[in-house]
C-alpha positions as CSV (number, residue, x, y, z in Angstrom):
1,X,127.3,98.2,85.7
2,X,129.4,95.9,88.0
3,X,129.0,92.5,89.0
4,X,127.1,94.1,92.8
5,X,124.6,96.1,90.2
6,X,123.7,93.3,88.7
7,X,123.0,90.6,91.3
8,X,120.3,92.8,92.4
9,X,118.4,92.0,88.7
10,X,118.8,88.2,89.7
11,X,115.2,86.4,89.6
12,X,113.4,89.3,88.1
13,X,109.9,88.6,86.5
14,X,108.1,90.8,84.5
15,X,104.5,92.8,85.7
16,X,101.6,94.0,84.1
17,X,102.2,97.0,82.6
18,X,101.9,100.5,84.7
19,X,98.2,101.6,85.2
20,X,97.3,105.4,84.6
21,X,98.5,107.8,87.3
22,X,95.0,108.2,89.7
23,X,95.1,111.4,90.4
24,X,92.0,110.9,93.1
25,X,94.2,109.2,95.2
26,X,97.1,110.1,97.4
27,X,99.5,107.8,98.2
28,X,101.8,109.4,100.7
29,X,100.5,112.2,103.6
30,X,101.7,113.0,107.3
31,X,99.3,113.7,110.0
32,X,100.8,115.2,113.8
33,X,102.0,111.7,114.9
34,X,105.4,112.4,112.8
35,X,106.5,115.0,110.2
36,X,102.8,116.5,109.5
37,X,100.6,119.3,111.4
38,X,97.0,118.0,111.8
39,X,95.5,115.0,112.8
40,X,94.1,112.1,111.2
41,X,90.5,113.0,111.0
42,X,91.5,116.7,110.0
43,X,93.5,115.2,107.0
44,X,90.7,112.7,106.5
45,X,88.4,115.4,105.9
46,X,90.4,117.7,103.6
47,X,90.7,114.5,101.2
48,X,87.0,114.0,101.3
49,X,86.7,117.6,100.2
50,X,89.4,117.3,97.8
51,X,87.5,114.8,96.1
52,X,89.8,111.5,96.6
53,X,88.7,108.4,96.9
54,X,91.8,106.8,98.5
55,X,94.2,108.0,101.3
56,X,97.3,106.4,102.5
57,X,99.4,107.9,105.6
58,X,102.7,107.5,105.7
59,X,104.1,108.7,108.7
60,X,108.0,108.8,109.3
61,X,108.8,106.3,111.8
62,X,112.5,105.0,113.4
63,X,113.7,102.1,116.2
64,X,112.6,104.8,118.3
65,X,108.7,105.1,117.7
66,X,106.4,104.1,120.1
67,X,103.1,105.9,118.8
68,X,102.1,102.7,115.6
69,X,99.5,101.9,117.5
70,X,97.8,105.2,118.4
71,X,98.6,105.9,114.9
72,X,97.1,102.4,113.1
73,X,94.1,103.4,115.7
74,X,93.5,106.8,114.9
75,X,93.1,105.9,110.9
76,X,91.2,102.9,111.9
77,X,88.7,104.8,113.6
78,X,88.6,107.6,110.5
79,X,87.3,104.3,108.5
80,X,84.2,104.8,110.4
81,X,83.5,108.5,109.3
82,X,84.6,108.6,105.8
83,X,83.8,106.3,101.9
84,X,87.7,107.1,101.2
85,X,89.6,103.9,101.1
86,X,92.4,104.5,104.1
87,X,95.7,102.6,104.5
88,X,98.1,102.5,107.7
89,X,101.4,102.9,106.1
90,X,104.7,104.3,107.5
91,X,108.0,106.1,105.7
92,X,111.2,103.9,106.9
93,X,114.6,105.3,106.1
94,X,117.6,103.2,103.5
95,X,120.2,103.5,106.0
96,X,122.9,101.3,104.8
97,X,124.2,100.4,101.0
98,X,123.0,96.8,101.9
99,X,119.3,97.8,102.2
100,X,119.2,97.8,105.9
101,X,116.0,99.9,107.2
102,X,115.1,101.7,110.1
103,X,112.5,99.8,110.8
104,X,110.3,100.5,114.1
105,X,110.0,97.7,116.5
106,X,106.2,96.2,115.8
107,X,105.4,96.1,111.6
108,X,101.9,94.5,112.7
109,X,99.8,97.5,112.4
110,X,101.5,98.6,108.7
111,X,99.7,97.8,105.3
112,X,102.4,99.6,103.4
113,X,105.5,100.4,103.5
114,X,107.0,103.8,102.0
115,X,110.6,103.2,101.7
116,X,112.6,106.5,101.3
117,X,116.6,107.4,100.9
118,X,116.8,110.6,102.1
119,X,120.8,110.6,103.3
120,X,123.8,108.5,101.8
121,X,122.9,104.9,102.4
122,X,127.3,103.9,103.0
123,X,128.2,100.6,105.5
124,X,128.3,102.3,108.9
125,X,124.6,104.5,108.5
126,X,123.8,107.8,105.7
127,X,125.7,110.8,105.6
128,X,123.6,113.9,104.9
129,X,122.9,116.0,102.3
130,X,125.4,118.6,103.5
131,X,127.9,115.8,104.2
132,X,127.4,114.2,100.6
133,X,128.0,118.3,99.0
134,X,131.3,118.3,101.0
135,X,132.8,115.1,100.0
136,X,131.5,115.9,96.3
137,X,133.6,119.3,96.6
138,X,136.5,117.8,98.2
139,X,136.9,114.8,95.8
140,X,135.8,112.2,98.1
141,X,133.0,111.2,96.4
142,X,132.0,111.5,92.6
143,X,128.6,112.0,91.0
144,X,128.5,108.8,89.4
145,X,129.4,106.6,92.9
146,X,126.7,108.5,94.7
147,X,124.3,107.9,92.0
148,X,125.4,103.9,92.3
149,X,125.3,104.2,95.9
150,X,121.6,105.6,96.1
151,X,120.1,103.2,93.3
152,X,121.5,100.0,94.9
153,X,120.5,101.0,98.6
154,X,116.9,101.6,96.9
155,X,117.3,98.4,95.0
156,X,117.9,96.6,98.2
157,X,116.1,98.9,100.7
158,X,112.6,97.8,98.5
159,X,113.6,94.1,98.2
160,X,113.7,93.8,102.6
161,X,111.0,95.5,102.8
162,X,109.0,93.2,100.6
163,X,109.1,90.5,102.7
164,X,107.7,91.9,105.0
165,X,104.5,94.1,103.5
166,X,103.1,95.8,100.5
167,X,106.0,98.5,99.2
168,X,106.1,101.8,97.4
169,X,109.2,103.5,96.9
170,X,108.8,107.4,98.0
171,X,110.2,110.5,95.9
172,X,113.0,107.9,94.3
173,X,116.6,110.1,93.4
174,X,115.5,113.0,95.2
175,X,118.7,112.9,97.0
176,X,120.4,113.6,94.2
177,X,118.8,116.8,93.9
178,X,119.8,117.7,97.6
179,X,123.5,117.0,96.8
180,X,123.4,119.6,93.6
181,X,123.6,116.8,91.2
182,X,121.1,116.3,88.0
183,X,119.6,112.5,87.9
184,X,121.1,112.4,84.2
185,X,123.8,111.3,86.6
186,X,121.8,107.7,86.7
187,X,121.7,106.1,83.4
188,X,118.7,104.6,81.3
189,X,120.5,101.5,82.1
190,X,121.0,101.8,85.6
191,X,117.1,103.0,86.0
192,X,116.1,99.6,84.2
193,X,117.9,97.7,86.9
194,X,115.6,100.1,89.8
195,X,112.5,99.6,87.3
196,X,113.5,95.5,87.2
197,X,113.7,95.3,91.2
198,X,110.5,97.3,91.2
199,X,108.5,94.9,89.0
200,X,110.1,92.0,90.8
201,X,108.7,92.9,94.3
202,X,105.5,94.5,93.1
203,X,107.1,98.0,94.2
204,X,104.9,101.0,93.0
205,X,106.5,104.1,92.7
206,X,105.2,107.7,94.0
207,X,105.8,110.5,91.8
208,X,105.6,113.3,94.8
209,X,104.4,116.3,94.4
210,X,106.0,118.1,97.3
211,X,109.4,117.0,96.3
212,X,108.9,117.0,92.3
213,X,110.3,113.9,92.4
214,X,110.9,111.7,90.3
215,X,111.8,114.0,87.5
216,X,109.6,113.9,84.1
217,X,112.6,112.2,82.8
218,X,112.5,109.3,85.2
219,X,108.9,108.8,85.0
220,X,108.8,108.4,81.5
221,X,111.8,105.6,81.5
222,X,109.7,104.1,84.7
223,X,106.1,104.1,82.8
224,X,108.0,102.3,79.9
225,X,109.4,99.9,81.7
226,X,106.0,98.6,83.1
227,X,106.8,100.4,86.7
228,X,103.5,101.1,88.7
229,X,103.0,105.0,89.3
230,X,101.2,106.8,92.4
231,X,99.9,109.7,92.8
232,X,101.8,111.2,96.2
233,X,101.5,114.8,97.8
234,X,103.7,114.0,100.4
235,X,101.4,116.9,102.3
236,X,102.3,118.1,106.3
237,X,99.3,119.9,106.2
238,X,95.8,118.9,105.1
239,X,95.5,121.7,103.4
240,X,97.9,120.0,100.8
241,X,96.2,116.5,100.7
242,X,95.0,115.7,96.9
243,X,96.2,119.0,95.5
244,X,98.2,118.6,92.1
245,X,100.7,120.6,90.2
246,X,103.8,119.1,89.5
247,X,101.9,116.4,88.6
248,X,99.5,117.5,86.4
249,X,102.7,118.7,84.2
250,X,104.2,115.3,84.2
């Protein structure tokens, strides 16, 4: 795997094993403040209905957001009005190889972070999905590099963002999907070294339904290895919020 692979295994410890995906809670949605459509109480509600017992947001934020605490307010105030257990979290981009995040300027209001790679983590910031294609086609990049790229960012994207706050890991290898490539293109070994970083910082790990992601593959090697598993939607509309399909068939 490479001597940069495996420093990121050093000072691993081994957790409890997985618990049972919950399936009454959802671990990752969006409200209006970011990526989502309604507001907090409206997606409050629709859980309630859904029958959940546990909601945590995860709005997208950046250097550039100014709303957290309007945000950490709004769900605050939802606390009042609902049983559900609710959690301020926000979604923070892997932007370099090294882990670095995009974090927002004030972490006080989070309870959990959702870390996410959603473009090519390389030194100077991500290319995109469309970028990563191109490179792929012109020989620039190979499947296997990208796939090392991706799990070391994630790998050290969930270690920084440990110290500073609960983590889960959001729709994990998805950007290998996005690039055309199958995540056969990771290894079982190269998963145990994710899976080992993700028991080492008490990382769970949503399986999304919106972006079937990880694959069934993935979150069999991930439940074996001890990895906890959340039940996430990843919903922009309420209407979305505790509703299961993908999941259900994993």
């Amino acid at each position: 795997m490479g001597a940069e692979r495996e420093s990121v295994m050093d000072g691993t410890t081994i957790a409890a094993p997985a618990d049972v995906l919950d399936l009454r809670s959802d671990a990752h949605v969006h409200t209006g403040f970011a990526a989502g459509r309604d507001s907090v109480g409206v997606v409050v509600s629709a859980a309630d209905r859904a029958g959940l017992s546990s909601l945590t947001f995860a709005d997208q934020v950046g250097p550039d957001t100014t709303w957290l605490p309007a945000y950490a307010d709004a769900v605050r105030r939802a606390r009042h009005r609902t049983e559900l257990n609710l959690r301020v979290g926000a979604e923070v981009e892997v932007v370099r190889e090294d882990g670095w995040l995009a974090w927002p300027a004030d972490l006080g209001h989070l309870e959990v972070v959702s870390v996410a790679v959603s473009g090519l983590p390389l030194a100077d910031g991500p290319l995109t999905p469309r970028e990563v294609r191109t490179q792929l086609a012109a020989g620039r990049l190979t499947p296997d590099r990208v796939a090392e790229i991706v799990v070391t960012a994630t790998v050290r994207g969930i270690e920084r963002a440990s110290r500073y706050a609960p983590v889960q890991l959001s729709r994990p290898l998805s950007l290998l999907a996005q690039v055309g490539l199958d995540d056969t293109a990771v290894t079982p070994e190269v998963l145990g070294v994710l899976a080992a970083a993700c028991r080492a910082t008490g990382t769970a790990v949503e399986v999304s339904e919106a972006w079937r992601s990880p694959s069934p593959r993935v979150v069999a090697l991930l439940r074996d290895a001890g990895v906890t598993l959340l039940a996430a939607s990843d919903a922009r509309y309420a209407a979305e919020v505790g509703q299961w399909q993908y999941l259900r068939r994993v």
